[in-house]
Backbone bond lengths (Angstrom), bond angles and torsions (degrees), N, CA, C in turn:
res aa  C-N    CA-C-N  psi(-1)  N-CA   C-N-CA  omega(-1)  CA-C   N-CA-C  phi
1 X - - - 1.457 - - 1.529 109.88 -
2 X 1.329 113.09 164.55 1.523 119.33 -179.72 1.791 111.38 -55.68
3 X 1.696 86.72 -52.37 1.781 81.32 -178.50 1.223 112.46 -63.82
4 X 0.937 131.59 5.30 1.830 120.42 -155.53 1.539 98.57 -133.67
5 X 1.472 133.80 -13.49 1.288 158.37 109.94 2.151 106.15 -11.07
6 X 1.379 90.56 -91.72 1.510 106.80 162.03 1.548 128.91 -43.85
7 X 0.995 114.43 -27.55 1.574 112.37 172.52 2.037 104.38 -102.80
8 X 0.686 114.87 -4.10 1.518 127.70 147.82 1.303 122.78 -60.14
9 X 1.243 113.73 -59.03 1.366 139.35 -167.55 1.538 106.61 -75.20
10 X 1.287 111.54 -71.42 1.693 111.03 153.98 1.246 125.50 -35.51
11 X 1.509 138.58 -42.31 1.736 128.11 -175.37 1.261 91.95 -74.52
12 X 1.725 126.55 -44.49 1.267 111.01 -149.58 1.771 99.96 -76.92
13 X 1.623 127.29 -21.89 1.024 122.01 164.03 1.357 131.14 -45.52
14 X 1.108 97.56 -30.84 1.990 119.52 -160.18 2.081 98.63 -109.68
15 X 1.242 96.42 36.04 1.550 103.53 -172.86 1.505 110.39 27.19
16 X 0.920 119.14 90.77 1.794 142.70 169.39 1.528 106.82 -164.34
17 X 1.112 113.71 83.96 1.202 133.71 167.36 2.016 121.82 -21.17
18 X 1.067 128.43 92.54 1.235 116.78 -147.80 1.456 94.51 -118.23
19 X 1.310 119.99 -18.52 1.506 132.86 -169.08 1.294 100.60 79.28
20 X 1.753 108.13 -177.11 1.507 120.35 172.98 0.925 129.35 -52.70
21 X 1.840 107.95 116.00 1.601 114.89 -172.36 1.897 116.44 -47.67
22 X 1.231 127.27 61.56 1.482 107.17 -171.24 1.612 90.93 -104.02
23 X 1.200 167.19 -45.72 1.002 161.39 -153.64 1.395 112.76 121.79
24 X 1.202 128.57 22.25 1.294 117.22 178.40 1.456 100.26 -126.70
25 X 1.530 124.36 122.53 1.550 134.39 159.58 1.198 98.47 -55.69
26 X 1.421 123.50 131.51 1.371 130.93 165.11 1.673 98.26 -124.35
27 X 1.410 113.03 170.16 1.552 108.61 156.08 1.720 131.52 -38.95
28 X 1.045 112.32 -23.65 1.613 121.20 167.16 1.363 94.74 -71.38
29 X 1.054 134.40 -65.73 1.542 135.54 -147.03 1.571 104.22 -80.03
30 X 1.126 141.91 -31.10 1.417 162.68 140.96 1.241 108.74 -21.25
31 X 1.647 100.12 -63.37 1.758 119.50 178.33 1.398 90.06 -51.93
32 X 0.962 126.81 -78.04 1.632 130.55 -153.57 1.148 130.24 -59.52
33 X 1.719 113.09 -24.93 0.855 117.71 161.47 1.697 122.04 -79.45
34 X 1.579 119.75 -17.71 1.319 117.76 168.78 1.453 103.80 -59.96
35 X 1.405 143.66 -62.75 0.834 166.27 -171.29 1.270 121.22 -34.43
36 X 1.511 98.66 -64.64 1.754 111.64 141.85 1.207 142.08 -58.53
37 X 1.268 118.41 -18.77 1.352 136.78 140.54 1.727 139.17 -35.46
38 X 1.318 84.43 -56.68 1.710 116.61 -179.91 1.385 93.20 -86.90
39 X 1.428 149.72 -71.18 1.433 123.43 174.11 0.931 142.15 -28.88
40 X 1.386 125.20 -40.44 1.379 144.20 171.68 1.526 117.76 -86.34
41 X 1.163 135.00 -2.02 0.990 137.57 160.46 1.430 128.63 98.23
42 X 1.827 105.71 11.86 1.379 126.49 -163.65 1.375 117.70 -93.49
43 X 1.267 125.06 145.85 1.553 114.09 -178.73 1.951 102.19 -48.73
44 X 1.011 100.15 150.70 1.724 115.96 -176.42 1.561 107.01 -100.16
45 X 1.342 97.08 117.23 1.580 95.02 -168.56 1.628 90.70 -150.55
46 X 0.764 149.12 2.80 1.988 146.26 164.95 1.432 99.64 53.85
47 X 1.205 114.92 15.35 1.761 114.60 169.27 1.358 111.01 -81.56
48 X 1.561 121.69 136.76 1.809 110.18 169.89 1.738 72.70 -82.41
49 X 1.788 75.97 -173.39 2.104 109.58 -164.83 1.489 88.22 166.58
50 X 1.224 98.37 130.84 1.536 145.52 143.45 1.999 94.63 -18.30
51 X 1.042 112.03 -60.65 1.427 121.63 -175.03 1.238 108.86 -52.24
52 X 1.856 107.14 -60.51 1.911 129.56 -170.44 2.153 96.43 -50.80
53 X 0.934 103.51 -33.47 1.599 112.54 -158.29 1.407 83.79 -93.57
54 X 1.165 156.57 -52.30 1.729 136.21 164.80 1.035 122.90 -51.31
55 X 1.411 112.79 -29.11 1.127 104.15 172.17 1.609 146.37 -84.33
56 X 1.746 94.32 -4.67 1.192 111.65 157.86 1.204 128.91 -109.30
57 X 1.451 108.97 23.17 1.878 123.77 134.68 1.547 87.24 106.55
């Protein structure tokens, strides 16, 4: 999907390695989002959300 496209596109902007924006969370994208998670100070859960993607603006 677009958002899930877009929140790809954003970690890998924000150096968190998310792999190729195509829309599919894989274990890379999971990774990255823990990662991004744990920087920011958020419970760590490797789930995208509607929320994770506002919050990276």
């Amino acid at each position: 999907t677009r958002e899930r496209q877009a929140l790809q596109q954003r970690l890998n902007d924000r150096g968190f390695a998310a792999g190729n924006p195509d829309g599919v969370i894989g274990e890379k994208g999971r990774a990255a989002i823990r990662a991004y998670e744990q920087s920011r100070g958020f419970p760590v859960t490797g789930v995208p959300s509607k929320a994770l993607l506002a919050s990276l603006g």
